[in-house]
C-alpha positions in Angstrom: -43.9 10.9 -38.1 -46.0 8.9 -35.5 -45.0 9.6 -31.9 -45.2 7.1 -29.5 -47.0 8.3 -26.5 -46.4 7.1 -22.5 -48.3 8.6 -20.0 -51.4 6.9 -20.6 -52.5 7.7 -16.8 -55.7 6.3 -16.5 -53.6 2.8 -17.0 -52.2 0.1 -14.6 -48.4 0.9 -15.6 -49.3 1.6 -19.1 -46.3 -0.3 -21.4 -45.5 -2.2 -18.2 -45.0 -5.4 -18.7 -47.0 -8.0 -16.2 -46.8 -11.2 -15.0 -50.6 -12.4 -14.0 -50.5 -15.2 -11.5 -52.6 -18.3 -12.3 -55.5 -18.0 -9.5 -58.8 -17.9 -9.7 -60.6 -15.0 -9.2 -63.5 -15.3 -6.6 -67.1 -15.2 -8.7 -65.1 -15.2 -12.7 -68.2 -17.0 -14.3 -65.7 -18.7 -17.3 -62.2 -20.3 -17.5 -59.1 -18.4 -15.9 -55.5 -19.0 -18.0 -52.2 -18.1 -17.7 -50.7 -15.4 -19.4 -47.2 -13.8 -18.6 -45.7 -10.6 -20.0 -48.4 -9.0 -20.9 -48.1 -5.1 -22.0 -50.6 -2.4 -21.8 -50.7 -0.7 -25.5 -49.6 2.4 -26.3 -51.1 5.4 -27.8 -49.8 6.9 -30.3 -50.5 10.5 -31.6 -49.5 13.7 -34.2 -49.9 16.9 -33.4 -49.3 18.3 -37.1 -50.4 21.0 -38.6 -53.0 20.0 -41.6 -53.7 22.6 -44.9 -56.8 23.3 -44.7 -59.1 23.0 -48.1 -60.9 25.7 -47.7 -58.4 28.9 -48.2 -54.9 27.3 -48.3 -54.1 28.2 -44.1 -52.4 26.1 -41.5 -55.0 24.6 -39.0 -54.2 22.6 -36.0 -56.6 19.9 -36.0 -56.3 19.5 -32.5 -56.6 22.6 -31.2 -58.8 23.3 -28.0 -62.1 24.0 -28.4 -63.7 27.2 -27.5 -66.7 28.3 -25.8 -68.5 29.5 -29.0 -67.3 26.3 -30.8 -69.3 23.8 -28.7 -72.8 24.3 -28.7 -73.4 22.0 -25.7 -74.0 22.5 -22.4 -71.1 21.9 -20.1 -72.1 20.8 -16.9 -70.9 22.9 -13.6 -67.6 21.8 -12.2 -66.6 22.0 -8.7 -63.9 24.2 -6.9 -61.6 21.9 -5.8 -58.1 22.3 -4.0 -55.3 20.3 -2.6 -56.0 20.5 1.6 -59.7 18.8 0.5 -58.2 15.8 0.3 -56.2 13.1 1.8 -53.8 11.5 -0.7 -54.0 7.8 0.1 -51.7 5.3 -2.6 -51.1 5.6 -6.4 -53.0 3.7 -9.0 -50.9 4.3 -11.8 -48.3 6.3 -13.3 -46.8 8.0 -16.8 -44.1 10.0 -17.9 -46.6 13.2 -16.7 -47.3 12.2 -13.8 -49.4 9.8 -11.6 -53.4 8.9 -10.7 -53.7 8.8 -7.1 -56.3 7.5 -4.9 -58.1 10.1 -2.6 -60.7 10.9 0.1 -62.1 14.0 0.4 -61.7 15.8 3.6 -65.1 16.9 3.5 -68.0 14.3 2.2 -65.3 11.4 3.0 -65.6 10.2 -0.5 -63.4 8.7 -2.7 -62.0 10.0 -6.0 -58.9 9.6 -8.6 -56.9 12.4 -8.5 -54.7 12.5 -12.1 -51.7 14.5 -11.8 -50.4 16.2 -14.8 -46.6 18.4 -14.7 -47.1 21.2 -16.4 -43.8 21.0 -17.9 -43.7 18.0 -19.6 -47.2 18.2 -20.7 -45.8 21.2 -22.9 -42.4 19.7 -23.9 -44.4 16.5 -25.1 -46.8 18.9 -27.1 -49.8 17.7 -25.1 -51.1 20.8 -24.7 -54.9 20.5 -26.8 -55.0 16.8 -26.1 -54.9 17.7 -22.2 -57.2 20.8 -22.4 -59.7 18.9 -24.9 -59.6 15.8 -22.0 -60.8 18.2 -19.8 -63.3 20.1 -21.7 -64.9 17.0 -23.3 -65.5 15.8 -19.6 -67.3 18.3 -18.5 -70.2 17.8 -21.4 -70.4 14.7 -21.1 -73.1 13.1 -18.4 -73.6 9.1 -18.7 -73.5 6.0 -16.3 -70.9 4.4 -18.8 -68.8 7.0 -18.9 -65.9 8.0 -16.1 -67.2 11.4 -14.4 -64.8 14.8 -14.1 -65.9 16.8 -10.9 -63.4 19.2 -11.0 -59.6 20.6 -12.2 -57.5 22.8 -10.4 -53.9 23.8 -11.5 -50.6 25.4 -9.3 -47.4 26.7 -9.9 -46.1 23.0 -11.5 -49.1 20.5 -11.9 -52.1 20.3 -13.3 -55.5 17.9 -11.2 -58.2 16.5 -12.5 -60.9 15.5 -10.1 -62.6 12.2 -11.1 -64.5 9.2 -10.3 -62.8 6.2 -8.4 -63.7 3.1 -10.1 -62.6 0.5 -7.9 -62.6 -2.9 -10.0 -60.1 -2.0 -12.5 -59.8 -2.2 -16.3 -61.8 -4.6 -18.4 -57.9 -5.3 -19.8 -56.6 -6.8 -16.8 -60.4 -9.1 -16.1 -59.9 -10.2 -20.1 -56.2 -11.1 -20.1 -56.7 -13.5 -17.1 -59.9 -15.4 -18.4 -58.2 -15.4 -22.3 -61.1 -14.6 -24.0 -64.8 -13.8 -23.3 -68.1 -16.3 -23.6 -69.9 -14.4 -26.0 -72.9 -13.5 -23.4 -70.4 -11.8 -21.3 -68.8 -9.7 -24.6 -72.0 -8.8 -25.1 -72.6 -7.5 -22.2 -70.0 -4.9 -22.4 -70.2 -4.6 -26.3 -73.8 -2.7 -25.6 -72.7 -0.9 -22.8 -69.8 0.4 -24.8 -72.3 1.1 -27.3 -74.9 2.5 -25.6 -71.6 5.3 -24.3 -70.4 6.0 -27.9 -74.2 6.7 -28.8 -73.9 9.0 -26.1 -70.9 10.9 -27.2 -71.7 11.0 -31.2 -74.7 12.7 -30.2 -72.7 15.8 -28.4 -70.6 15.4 -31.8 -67.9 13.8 -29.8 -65.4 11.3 -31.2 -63.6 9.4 -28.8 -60.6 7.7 -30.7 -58.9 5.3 -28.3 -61.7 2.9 -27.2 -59.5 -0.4 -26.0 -60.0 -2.7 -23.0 -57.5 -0.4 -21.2 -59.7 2.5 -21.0 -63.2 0.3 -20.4 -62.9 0.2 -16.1 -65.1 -2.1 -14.1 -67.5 -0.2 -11.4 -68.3 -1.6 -7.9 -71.3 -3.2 -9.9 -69.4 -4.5 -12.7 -70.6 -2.2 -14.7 -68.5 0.0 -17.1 -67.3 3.2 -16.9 -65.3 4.4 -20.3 -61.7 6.7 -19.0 -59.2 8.4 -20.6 -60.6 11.5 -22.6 -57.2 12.6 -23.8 -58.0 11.6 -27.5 -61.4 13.0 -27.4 -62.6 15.7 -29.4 -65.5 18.1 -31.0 -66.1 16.9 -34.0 -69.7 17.5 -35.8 -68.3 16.8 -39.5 -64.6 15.6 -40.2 -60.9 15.6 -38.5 -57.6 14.1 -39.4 -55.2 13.7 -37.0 -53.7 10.5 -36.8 -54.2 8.6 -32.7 -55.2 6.3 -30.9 -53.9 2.3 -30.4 -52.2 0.9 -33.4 -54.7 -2.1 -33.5 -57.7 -0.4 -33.2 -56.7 2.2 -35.7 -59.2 2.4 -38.7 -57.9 2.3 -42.3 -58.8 6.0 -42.8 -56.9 7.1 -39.6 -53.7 5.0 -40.8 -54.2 6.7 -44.3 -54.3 10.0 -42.8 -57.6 10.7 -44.4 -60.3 12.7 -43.3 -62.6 11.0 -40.9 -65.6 10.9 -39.0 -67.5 9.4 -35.9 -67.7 5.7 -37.7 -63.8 5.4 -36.6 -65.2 4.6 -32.9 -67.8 2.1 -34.4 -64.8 0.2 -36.2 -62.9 0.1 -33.1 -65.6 -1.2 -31.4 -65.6 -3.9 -33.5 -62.0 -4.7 -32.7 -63.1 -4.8 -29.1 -65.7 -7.6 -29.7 -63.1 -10.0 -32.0 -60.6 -9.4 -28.7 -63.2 -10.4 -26.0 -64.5 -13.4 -28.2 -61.1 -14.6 -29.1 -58.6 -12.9 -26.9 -56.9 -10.7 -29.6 -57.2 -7.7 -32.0 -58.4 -9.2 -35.4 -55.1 -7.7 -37.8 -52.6 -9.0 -34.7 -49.6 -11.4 -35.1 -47.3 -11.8 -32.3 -43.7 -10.3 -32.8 -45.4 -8.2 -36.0 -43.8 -4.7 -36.7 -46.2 -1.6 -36.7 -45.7 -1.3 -40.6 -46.9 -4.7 -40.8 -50.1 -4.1 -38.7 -51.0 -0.9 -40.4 -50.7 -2.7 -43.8 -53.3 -5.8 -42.5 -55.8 -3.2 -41.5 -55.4 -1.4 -44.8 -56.3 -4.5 -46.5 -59.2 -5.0 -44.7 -61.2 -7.7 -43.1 -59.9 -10.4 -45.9 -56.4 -10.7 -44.0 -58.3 -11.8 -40.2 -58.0 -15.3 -39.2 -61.7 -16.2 -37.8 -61.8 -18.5 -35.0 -65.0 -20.3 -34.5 -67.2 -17.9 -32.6 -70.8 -17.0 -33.1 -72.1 -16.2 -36.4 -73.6 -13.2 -35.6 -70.8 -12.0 -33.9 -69.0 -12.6 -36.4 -71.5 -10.4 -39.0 -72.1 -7.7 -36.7 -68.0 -7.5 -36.5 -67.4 -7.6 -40.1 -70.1 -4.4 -40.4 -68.0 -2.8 -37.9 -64.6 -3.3 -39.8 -65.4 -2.2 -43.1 -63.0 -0.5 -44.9 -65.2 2.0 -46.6 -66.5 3.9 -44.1 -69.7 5.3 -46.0 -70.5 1.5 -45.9 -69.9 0.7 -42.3 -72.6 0.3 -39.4 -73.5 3.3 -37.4 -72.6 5.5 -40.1 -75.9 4.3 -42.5 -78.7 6.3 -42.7 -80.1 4.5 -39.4 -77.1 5.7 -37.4 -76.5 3.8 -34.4 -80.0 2.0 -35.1 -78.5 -0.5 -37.3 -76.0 -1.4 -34.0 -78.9 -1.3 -31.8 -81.0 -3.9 -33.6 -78.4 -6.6 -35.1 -79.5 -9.7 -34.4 -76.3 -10.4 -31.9 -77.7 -7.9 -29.6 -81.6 -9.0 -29.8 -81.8 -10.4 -26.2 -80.5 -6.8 -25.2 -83.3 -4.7 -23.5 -81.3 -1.5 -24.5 -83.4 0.8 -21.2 -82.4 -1.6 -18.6 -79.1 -1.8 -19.3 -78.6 1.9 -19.7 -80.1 1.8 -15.8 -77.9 -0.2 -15.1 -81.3 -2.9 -14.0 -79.4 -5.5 -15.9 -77.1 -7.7 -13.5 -73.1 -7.4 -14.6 -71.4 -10.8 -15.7 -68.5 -10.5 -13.5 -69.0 -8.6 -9.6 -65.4 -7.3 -8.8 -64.2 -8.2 -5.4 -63.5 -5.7 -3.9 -64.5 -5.0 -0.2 -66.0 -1.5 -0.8 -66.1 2.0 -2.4 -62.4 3.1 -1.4 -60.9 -0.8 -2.1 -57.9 -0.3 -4.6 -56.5 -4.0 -4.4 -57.5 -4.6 -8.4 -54.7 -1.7 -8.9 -51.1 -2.6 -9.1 -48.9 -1.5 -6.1 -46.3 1.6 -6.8 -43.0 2.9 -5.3 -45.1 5.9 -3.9 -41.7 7.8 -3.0 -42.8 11.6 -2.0 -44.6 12.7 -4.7 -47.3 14.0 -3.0 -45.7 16.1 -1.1 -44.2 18.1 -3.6 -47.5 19.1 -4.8 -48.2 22.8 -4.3 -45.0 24.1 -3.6 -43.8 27.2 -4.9 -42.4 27.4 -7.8 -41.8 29.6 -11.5 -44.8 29.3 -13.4 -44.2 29.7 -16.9 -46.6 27.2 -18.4 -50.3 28.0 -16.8 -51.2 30.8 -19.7 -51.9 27.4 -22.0 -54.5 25.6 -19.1 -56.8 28.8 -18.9 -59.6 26.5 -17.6 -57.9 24.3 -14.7 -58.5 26.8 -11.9 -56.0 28.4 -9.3 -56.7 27.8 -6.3 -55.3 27.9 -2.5 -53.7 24.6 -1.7 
């Protein structure tokens, strides 16, 4: 059975529904529109147990991954504690817990703080997703890609130490101008790229790219979030998750799958910028229907008038057979890199970042979280680090204990 998941933290009131007030926004190079009750998307996720081929035993596909399983360098985290920082607002919340925004005490810095209960992280069976989130971070080393300084755990919660990216999610910048010129989808098409290059490369498949999970720098450059979904993966897995529309046919079919799964789903990400939504949506559709459109393949989308190429490279992306799909040809991601959509692209200034961002967020600095809904902040923080039972620590053996 698929279980709908919550606590999608990295999220503006993930499943919230919003109401975006028809203003314009301060330097938006393109049309602003209305929209009104607007919902973040949902995860969704298994956490069966598959037979393996091999000799007939039970694996868990998603089970943490262990020092001698990942053959890549991890980079060193810091040691991190609670009295290092000053707890400032929240920036979202979940049925785990909450992201807050932070300063350290020390280099006056600010960071996001994503606060995990022990408890309900185990009740929920999120046990390997939240470990994997944590170990996958600490490989991973790219200016697209959200940074993990540090985790730390106490008797009740687990922390994770991260980068504050201050102009909020590519979700919120998309629903209010509709739908994207095609320069500016572009734009963050290759930088998406460029970070899923990244992370096949460390045999890394990320499995829930969406616009909710792409956040905006101070630049207005992007930085990808939420690793819960992430995982070690240098041949094939199976375990059905990530966002119902940008779930490729093999993932729905609860095949085996590969790397190519974050290729199709990036081509669900450049038919939503160009035209505002997922290619297999209809409004008031059931999941069954969904999953049945995507099954059928790229014969049942509606193709609004958008650029040819576009509209090629997309159609590459979203093919059913995934032997046949681009960036899982014999070229890898070389075929992605040189499509005729992204010829203008000069691939080395954009990955330094040398390449000015379509849309500046305007924000008046580094520790600015006004593109951040507001929250009931209550007195959360201040039950953090109390004493308390712990029974549920033995399954986080890497967040650290330390003296709050």
């Amino acid at each position: 059975m698929i279980r709908r998941m919550t606590d999608k933290l990295g999220h503006l009131a993930h499943g919230h529904q919003k109401n975006l007030q028809q203003q314009p926004i301060p330097g938006l190079p393109f049309p602003v529109t209305t929209h009104t009750h607007l919902e973040h998307r949902g995860s969704i996720s298994t956490q069966r147990t598959s037979e393996s081929s091999k000799r007939g035993e039970s694996v868990d596909d998603t089970r943490p991954i262990s020092e001698s399983l990942f053959p890549y360098q991890r980079r060193p985290k810091g040691t991190y504690r609670l009295a290092d920082f000053y707890f400032q607002r929240t920036l979202g919340t979940g049925s785990f817990g909450r992201v807050h925004l932070v300063r350290s005490k020390h280099n006056l810095r600010f960071y996001a703080v994503k606060v995990l209960q022990k408890e309900k992280i185990v009740k929920s069976k999120q046990i390997d997703h939240t470990n994997n989130e944590q170990q996958m971070l600490l490989a991973v080393q790219h200016p697209f890609i959200i940074n993990l300084w540090g985790s730390f755990q106490d008797a009740t919660n687990l922390y994770m130490v991260m980068d504050f990216v201050p102009g909020g999610e590519l979700f919120t910048l998309l629903r209010r101008s509709n739908r994207f010129p095609d320069p500016v989808a572009k734009f963050y098409a290759a930088e998406v790229a460029l970070a899923l290059h990244h992370l096949h490369n460390l045999d890394i498949v990320y499995r829930d790219l969406k616009p909710e999970n792409i956040l905006l720098g101070l630049d207005g450059h992007i930085k990808i979030a939420d690793f819960g979904f992430a995982k070690y993966c240098p041949n094939t897995t199976w375990t059905l998750c990530g966002t119902p529309d940008y779930l490729a046919p093999e993932v729905i079919n609860q095949s085996r799958y590969n790397k190519s799964v974050d290729w199709y789903a990036l081509g669900v990400l450049i038919f939503e910028m160009l035209t505002g939504l997922p290619p297999f949506h209809r409004p008031d559709d059931s999941p069954m229907a969904l999953y049945a459109r995507i099954q059928s393949g790229p014969s049942s989308i509606r193709f609004p008038a958008i650029n040819i190429l576009a509209k090629d490279l997309i159609l590459k992306f979203l093919e059913s057979n995934p032997s046949k799909r681009y960036g899982n040809l014999r070229n890898g991601a070389g075929d992605v890199f040189s499509h005729p959509w992204f010829r203008e692209v000069d691939w080395e200034k954009l990955r330094n970042r040398d390449i000015v961002a379509p849309y500046l967020p305007k924000v008046t600095g580094e520790g600015d979280a006004s593109a951040f809904e507001q929250y009931e902040e209550g007195d959360a923080a201040a039950q953090y680090g109390l004493v308390a039972d712990d029974v549920h620590g033995i399954h986080f053996p890497d967040f650290e204990y330390t003296a709050v």
